[in-house]
Rosetta silent file (secondary structure, phi, psi, omega in degrees, C-alpha in Angstrom):
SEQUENCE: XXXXXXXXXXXXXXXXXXXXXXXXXXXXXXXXXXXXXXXXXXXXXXXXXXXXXXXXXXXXXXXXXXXXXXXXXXXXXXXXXXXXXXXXXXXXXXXXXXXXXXXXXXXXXXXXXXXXXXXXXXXXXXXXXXXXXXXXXXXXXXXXXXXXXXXXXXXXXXXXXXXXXXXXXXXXXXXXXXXXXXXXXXXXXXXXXXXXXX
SCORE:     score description
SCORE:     0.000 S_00000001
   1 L     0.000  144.264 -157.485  -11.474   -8.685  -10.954 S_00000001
   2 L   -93.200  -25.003 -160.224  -10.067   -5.178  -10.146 S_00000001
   3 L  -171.086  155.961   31.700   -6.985   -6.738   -8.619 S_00000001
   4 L   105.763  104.618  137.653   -4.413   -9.172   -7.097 S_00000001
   5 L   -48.666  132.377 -162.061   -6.711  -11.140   -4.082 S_00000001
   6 L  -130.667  159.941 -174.222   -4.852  -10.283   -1.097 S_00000001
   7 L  -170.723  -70.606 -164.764   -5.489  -12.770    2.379 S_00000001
   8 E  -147.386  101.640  158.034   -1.651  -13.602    3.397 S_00000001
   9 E  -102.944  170.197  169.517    1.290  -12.077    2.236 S_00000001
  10 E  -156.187  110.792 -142.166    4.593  -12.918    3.214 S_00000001
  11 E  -144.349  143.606  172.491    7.074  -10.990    1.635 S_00000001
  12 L   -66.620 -157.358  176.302   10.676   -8.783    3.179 S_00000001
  13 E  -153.769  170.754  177.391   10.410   -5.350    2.826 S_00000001
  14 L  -115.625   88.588  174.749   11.732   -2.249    2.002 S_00000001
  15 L   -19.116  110.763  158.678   12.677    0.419    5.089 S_00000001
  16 E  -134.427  102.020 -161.375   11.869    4.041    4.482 S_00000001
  17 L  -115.587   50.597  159.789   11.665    5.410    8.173 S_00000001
  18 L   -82.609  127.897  152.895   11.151    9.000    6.627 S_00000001
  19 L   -76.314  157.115 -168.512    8.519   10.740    8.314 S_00000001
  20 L    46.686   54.934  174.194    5.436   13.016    6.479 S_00000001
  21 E   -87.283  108.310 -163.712    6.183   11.435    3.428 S_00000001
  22 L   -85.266 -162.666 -174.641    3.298   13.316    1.267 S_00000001
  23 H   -88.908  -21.633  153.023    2.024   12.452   -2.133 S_00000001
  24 H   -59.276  -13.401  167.157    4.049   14.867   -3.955 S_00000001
  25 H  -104.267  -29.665  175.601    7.108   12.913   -3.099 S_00000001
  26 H   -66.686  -44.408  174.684    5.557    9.772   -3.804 S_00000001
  27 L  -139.704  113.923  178.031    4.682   10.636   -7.499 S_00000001
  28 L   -54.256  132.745 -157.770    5.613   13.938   -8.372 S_00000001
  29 H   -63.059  -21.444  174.921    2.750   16.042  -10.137 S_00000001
  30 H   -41.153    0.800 -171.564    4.587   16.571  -13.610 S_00000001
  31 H  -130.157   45.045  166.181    3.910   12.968  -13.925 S_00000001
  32 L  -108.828    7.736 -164.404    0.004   13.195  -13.791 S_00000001
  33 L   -82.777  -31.472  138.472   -0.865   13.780  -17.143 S_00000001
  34 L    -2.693  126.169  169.798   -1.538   10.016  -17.292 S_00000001
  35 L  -108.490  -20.427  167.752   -5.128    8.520  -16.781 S_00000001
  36 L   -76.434  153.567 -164.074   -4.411    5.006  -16.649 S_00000001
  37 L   -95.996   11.898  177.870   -3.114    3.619  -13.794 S_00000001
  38 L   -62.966  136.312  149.767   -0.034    2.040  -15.858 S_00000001
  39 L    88.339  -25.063  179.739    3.572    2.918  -16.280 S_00000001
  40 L   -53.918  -31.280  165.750    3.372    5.558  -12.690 S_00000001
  41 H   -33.617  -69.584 -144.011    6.122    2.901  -10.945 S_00000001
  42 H   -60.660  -24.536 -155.210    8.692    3.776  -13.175 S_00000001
  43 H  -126.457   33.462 -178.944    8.368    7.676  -11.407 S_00000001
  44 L   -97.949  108.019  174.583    7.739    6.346   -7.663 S_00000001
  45 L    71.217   60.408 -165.377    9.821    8.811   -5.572 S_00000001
  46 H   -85.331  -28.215 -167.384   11.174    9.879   -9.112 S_00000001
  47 H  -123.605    5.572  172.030   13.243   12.715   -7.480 S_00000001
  48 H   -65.773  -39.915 -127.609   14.260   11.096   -4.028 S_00000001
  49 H  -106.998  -10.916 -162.670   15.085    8.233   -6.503 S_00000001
  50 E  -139.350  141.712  168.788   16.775   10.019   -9.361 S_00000001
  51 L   -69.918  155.136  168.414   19.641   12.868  -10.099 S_00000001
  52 L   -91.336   51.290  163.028   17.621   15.416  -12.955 S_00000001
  53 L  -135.994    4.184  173.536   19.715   13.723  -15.304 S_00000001
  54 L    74.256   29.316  146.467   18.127   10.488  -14.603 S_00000001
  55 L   -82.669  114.555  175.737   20.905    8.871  -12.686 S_00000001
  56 E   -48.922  138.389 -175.373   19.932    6.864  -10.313 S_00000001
  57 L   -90.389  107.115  169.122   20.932    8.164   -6.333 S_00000001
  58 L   -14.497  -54.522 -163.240   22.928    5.605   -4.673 S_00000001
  59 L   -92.806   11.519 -179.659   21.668    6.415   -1.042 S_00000001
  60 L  -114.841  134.758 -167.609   18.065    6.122   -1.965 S_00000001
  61 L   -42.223  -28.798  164.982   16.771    2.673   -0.554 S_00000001
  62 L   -41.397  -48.501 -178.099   14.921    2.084   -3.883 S_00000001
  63 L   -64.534  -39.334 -162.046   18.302    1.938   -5.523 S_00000001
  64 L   -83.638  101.682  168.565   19.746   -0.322   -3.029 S_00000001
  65 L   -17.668  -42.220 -149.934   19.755   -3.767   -4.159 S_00000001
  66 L   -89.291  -34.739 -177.293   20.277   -5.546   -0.878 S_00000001
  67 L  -101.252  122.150 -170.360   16.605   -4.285   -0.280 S_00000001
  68 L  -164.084  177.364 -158.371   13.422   -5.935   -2.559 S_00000001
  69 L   134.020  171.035  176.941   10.230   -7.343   -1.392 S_00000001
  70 L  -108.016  -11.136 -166.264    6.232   -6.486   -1.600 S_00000001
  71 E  -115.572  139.927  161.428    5.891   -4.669    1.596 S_00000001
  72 E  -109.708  142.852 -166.076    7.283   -0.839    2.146 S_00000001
  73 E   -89.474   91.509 -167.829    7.975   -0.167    5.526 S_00000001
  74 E  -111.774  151.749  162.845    7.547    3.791    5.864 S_00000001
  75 L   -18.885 -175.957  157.726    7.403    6.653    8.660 S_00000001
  76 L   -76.147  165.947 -162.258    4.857    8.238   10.532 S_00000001
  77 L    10.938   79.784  177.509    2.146    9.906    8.690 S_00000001
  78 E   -96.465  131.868  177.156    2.842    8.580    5.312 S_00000001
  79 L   114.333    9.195 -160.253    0.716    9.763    2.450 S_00000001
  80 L   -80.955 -168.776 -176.453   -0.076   13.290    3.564 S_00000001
  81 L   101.605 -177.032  146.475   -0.507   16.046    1.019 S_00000001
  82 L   -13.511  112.490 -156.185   -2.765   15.979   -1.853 S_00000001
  83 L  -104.187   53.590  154.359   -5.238   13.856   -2.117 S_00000001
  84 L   -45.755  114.528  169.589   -3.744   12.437   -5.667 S_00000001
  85 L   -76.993  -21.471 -174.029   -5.021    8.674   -6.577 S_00000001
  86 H   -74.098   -4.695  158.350   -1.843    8.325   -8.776 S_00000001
  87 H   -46.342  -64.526  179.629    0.110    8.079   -5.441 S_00000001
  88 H   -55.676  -33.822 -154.735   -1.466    5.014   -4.755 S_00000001
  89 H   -84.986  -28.947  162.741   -1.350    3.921   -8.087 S_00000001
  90 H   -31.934  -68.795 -161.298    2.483    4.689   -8.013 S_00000001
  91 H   -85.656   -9.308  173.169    3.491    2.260   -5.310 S_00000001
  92 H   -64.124  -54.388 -165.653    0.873   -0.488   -6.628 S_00000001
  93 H   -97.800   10.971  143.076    2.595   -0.682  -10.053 S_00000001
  94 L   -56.852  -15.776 -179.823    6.073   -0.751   -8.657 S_00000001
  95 L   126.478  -15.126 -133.735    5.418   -3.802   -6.939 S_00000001
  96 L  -102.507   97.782 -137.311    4.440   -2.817   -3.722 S_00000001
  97 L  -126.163  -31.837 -173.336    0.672   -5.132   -2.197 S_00000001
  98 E  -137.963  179.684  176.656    1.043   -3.750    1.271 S_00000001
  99 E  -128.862  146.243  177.446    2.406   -0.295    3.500 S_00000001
 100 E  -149.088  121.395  178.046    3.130   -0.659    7.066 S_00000001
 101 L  -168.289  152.413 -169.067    3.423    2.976    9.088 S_00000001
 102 L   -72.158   -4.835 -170.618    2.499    4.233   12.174 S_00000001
 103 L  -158.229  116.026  174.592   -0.010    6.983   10.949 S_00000001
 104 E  -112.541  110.724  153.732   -1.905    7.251    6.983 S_00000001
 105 L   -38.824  135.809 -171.699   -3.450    9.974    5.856 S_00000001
 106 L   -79.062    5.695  167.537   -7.347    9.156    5.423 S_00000001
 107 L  -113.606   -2.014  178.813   -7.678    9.586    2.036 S_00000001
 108 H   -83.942   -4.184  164.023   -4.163    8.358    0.550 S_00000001
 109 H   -86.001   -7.899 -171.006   -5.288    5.069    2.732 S_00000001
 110 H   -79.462  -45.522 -179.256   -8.982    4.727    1.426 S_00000001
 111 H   -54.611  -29.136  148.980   -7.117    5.205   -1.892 S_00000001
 112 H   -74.792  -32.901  157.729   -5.205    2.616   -1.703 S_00000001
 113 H   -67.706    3.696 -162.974   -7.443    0.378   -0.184 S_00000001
 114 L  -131.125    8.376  119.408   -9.975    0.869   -3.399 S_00000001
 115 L   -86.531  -30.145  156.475   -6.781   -0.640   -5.649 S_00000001
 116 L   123.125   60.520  148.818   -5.695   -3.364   -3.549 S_00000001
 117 L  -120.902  127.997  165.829   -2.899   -2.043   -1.164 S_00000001
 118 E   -81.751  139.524  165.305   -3.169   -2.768    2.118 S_00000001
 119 E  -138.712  153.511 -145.421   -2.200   -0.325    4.423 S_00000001
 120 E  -105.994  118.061  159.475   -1.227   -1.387    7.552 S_00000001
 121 L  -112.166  124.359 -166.137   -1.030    0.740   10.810 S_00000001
 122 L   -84.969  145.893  149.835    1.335   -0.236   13.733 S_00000001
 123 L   -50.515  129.644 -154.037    1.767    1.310   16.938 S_00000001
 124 L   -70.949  -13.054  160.385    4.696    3.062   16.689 S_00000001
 125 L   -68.180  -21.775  173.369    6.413    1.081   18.752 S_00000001
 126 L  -105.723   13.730  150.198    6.187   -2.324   16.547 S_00000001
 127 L   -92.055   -0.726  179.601    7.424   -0.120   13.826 S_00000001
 128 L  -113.361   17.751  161.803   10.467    0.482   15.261 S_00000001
 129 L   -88.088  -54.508  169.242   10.986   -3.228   15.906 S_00000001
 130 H   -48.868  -25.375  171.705   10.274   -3.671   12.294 S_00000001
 131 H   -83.678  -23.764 -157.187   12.704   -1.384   11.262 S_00000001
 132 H   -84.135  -76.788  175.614   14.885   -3.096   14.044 S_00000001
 133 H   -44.243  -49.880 -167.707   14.277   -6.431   12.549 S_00000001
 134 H   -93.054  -11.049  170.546   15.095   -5.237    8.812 S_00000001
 135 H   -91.498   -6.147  174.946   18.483   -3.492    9.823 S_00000001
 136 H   -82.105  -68.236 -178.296   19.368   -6.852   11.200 S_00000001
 137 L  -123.106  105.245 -175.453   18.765   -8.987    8.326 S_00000001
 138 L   -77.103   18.157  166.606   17.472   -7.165    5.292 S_00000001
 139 L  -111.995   21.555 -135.855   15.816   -9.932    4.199 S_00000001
 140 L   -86.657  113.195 -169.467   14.232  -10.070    7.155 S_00000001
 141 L   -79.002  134.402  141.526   10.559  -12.023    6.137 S_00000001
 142 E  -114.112  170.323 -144.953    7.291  -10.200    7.476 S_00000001
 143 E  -132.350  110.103  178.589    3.933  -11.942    7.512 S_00000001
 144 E   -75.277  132.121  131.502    0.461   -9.750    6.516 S_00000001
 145 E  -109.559   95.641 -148.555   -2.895  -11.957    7.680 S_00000001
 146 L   -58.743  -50.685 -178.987   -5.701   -9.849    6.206 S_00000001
 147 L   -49.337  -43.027 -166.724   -8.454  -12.277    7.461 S_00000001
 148 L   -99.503   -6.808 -176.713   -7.072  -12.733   10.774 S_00000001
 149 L    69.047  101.009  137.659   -5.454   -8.605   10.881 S_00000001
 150 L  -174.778  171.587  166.762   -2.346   -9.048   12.123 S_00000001
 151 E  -161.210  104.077 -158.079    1.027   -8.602   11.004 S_00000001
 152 E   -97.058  117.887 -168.049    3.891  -10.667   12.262 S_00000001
 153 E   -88.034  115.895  176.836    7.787  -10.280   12.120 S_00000001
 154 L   -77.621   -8.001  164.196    9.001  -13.704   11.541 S_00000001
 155 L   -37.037  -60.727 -161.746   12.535  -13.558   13.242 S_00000001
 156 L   -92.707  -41.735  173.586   10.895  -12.882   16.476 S_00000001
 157 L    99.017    0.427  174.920    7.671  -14.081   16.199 S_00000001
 158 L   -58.303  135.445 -175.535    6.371  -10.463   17.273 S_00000001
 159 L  -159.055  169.998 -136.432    2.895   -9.831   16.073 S_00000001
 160 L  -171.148  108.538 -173.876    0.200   -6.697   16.240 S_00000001
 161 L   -73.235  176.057  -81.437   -3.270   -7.016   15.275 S_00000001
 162 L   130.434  141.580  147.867   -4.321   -3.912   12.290 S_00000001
 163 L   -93.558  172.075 -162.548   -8.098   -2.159   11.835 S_00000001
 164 L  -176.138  109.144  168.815   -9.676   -2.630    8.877 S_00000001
 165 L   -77.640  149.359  161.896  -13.000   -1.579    7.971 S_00000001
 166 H   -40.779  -56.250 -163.068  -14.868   -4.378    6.869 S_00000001
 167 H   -76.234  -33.955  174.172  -16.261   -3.887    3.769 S_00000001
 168 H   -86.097  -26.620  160.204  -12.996   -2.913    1.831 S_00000001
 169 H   -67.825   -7.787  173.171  -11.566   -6.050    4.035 S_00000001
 170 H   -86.346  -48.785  177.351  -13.970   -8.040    1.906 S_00000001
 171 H   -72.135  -22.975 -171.267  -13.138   -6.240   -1.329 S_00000001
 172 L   -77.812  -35.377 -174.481   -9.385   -6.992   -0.829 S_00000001
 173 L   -57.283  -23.020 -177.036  -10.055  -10.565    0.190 S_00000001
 174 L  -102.968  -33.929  173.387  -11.687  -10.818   -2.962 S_00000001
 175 L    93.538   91.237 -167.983  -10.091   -8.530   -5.149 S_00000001
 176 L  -134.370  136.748  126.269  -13.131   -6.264   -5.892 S_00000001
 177 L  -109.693 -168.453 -173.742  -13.386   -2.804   -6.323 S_00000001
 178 L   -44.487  -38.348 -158.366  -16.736   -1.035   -5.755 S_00000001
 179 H   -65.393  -61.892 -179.421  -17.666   -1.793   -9.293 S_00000001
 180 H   -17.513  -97.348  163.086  -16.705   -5.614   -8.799 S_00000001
 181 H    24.621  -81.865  148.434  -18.870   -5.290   -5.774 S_00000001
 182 H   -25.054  -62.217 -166.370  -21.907   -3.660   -7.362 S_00000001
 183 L   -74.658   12.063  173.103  -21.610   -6.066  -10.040 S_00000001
 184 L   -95.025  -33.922 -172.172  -21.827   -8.861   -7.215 S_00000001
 185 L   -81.214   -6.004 -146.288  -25.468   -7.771   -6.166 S_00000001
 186 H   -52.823  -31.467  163.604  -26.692   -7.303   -9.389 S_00000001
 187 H   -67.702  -38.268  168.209  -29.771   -9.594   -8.647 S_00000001
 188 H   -41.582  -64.228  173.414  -30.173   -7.986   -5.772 S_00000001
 189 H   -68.532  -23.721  172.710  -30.240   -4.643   -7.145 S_00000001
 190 H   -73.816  -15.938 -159.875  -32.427   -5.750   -9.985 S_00000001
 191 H   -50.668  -79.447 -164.995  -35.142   -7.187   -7.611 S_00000001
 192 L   -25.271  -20.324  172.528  -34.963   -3.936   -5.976 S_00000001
 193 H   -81.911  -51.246  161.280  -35.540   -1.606   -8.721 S_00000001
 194 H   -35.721  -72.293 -173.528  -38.529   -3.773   -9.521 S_00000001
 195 H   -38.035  -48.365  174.964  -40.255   -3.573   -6.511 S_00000001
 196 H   -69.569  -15.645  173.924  -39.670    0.323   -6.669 S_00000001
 197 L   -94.500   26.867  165.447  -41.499    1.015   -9.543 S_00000001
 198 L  -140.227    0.000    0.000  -44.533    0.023   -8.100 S_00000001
């Protein structure tokens, strides 16, 4: 298994209602010499998140205590930039299972979706509820349901269906990546090679 099965989280979250947040902010590249997808948390928003003397910055939400959870609540177009996998791989080993923003770049969302983060896009209008909802109580629960797509503020009871292509909705549900996947057919694929060599 490639990953964490994902079907219903229900987890607060943590507000970053920055807009165009690209992948260069999310993991800066000086921290790419890595191949594994291990140890990139500790550098997630490393200079939003850090003084260059490695003090942590009070006023960045990361920092702030009062805020913890699996889902980060981010801007409009989040993920833009680079098309860097260690982005992805950043907010996965920080803790992080789903994204909720009104607009994802398409490849930092396929990339995420091929490690097991969901990422969830709202109309921009139920993202400013959510953010609404989380300056009221920052523990403020919201509720992912991958099977059924939706994603529901539980204060209010406000809820917003999500797209999804199928087939990576299947791999999350399962925790698969392609190889998982692959390695699901494998009878399948051997008939089929048989057949072709005649």
């Amino acid at each position: 298994m490639a990953y964490d099965k994902f079907t219903l989280l229900s987890s607060s979250a943590v507000p970053m209602p920055i807009e165009n947040v690209d992948t260069d902010q999310i993991i800066p590249a000086r921290f790419l010499k890595a191949t594994e997808r291990k140890g990139f948390g500790d550098n997630l928003f490393r200079d939003w998140r850090y003084d260059t003397d490695g003090t942590p910055k009070k006023d960045f939400v990361l920092n702030n205590p009062i805020y913890s959870g699996k889902i980060l609540v981010g801007g409009r177009n989040f993920g833009s930039g680079s098309s860097r996998e260690h982005a992805a791989w950043a907010i996965y080993d920080y803790g992080f299972r789903c994204v909720v923003s009104s607009f994802f770049a398409d490849i930092f969302k396929n990339n995420a979706l091929n490690i097991g983060i969901l990422p969830v896009q709202v109309s921009a209008e139920f993202l400013d509820k959510i953010f609404t909802a989380i300056e009221a109580d920052p523990h403020a629960e919201l509720v992912i349901d991958l099977p059924g797509q939706t994603i529901t503020i539980s204060a209010t009871k406000e809820s917003e269906s999500f797209a999804i292509n199928s087939y990576k909705k299947h791999n999350m549900i399962n925790g698969f990546d392609d190889i998982d996947y692959l390695q699901t057919m494998k009878d399948e694929i051997k008939l089929f090679a048989s057949k072709s060599m005649y």
